[in-house]
C-alpha positions as CSV (number, residue, x, y, z in Angstrom):
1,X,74.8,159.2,77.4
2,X,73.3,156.1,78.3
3,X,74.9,155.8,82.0
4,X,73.9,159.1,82.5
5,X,70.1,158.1,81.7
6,X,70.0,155.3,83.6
7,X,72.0,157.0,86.6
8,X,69.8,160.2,86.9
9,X,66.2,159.2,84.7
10,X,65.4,155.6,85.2
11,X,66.8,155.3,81.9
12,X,66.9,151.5,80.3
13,X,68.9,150.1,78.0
14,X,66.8,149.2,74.9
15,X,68.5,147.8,71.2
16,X,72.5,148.1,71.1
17,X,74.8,151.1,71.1
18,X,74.2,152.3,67.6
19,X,70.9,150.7,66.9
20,X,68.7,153.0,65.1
21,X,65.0,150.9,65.6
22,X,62.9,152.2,68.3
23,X,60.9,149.2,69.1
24,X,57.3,149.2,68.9
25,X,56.5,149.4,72.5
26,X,58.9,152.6,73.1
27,X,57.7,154.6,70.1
28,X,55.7,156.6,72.0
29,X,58.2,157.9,74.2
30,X,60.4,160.5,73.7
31,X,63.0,159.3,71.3
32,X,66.3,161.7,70.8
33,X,69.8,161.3,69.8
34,X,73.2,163.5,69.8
35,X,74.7,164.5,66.7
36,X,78.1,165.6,65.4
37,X,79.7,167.6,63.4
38,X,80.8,164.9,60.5
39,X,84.5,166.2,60.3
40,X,84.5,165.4,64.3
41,X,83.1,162.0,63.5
42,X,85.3,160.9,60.8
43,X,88.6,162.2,62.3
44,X,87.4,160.2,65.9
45,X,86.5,156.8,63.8
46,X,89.3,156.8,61.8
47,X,91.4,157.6,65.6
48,X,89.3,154.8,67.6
49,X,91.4,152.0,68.5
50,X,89.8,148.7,66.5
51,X,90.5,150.9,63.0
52,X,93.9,152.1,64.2
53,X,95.1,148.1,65.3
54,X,93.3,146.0,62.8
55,X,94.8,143.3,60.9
56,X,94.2,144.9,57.8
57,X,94.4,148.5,58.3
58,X,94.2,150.5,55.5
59,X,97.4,153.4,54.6
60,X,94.8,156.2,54.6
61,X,91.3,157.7,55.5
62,X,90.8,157.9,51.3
63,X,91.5,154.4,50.9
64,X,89.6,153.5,54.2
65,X,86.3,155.6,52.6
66,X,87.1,154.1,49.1
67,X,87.1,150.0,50.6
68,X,84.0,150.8,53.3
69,X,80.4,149.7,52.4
70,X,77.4,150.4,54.1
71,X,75.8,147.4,55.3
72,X,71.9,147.8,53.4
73,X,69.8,147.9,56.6
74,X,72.1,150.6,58.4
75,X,71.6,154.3,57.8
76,X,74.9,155.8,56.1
77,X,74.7,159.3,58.2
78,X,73.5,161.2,60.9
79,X,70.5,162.2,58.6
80,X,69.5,158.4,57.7
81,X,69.5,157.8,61.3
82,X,67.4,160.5,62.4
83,X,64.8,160.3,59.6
84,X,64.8,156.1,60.2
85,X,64.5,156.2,63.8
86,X,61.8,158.4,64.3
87,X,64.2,160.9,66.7
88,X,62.3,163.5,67.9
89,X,64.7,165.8,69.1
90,X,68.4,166.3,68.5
91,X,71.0,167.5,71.0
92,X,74.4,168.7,69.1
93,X,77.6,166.9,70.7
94,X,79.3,170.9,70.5
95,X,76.7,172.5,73.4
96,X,77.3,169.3,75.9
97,X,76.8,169.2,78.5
98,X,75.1,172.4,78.6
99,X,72.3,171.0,75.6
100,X,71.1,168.4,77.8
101,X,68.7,170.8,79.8
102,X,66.9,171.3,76.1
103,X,65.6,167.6,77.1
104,X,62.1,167.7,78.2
105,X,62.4,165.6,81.5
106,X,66.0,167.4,82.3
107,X,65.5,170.5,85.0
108,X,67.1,173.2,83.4
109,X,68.8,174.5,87.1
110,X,69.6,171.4,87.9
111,X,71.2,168.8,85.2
112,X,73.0,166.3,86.4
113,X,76.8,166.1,85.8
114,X,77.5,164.6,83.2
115,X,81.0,162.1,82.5
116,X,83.4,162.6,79.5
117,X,83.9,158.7,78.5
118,X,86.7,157.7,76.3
119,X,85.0,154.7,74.6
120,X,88.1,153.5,72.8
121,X,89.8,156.5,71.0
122,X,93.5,157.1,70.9
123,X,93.2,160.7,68.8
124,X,95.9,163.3,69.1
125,X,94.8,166.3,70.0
126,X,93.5,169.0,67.6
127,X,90.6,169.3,65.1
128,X,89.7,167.7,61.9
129,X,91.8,170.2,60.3
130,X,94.8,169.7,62.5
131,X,95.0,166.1,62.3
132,X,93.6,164.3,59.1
133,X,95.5,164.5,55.4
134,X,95.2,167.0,52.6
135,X,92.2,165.7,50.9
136,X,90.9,163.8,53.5
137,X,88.0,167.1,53.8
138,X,86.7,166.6,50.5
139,X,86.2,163.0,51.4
140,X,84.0,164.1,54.0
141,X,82.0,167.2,52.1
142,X,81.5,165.1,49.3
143,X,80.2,161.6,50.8
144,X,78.2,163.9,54.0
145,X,76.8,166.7,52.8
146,X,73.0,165.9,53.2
147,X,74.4,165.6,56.7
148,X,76.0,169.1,56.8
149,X,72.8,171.2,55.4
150,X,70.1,168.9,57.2
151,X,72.3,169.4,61.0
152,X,73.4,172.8,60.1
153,X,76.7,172.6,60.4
154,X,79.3,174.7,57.5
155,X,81.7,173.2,55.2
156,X,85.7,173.6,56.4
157,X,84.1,174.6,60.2
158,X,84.7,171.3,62.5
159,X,83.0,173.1,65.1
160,X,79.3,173.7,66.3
161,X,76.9,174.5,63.8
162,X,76.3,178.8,63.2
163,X,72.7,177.7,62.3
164,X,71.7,174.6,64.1
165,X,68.7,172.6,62.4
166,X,66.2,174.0,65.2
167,X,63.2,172.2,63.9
168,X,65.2,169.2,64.9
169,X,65.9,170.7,68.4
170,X,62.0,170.9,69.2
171,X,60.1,167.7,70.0
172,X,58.0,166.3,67.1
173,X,60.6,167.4,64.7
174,X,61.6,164.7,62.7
175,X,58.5,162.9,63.4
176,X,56.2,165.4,62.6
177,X,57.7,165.0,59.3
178,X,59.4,169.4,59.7
């Protein structure tokens, strides 16, 4: 996402890749994110190659979830992050590229293509469903479920959401506290 910014908007790098602060001096602008459904997200961490080759890796995505602690000034979920950061507009990972023309300074007729970048993950191919351990999707429902209701997306679905948050998908969503 942030190539395609700063290759097609003037787009700047600004904090790190998963920093959630918007500095002062950019929290006027327009501040958005991408979100994913959590199944997608746990099944592509647990996938990505510095979990699959560590020295210590644990034997399953339970006992990875049951050894993992938050660090206290990083949100825990997609929701955290959105509601800390200020985003005012969300575009769901499921309608890319297509979603990017929702952005205010994309032209709907004309976005610019946009790259599939594999930052690191080694996943087989298949869903959630298709790829993770019995047991592994109560793990997720149970420790992401603010995430599931607040972004829309159903329980035992690992696609797109049937109702997507659309408050969320408006500028001034989350920051107009809707």
């Amino acid at each position: 996402m942030s190539k395609w910014l700063v290759d097609h908007f003037q787009g700047e790098w600004v904090g790190e890749h998963h920093a959630w602060r918007v500095p002062e001096e950019y929290r006027s602008y327009h501040v958005f994110t991408v979100v994913r459904n959590p199944y997608e997200i746990q099944a592509s961490g647990w996938f990505f190659q510095p979990v699959i080759d560590p020295p210590h890796k644990p034997e399953s995505y339970a006992e990875a979830c049951r050894q993992w602690r938050c660090p206290a000034d990083q949100p825990a979920s997609q929701k955290q992050f959105i509601e800390w950061s200020g985003v005012s507009q969300i575009v769901y990972f499921e309608h890319l590229p297509d979603g990017l023309a929702q952005l205010p300074f994309v032209d709907p007729d004309h976005v610019p293509p946009f790259p599939h970048l594999n930052a690191g993950g080694y996943r087989p191919p298949g869903d959630f469903f298709q790829i993770m351990a019995d047991g592994d999707e109560a793990l997720v429902w149970n420790g992401l479920k603010d995430d599931f209701t607040f972004l829309g997306y159903e329980r035992f679905n690992s696609g797109a959401p049937a109702t997507p948050n659309q408050k969320l998908q408006l500028t001034g969503g989350a920051r107009d506290g809707q």
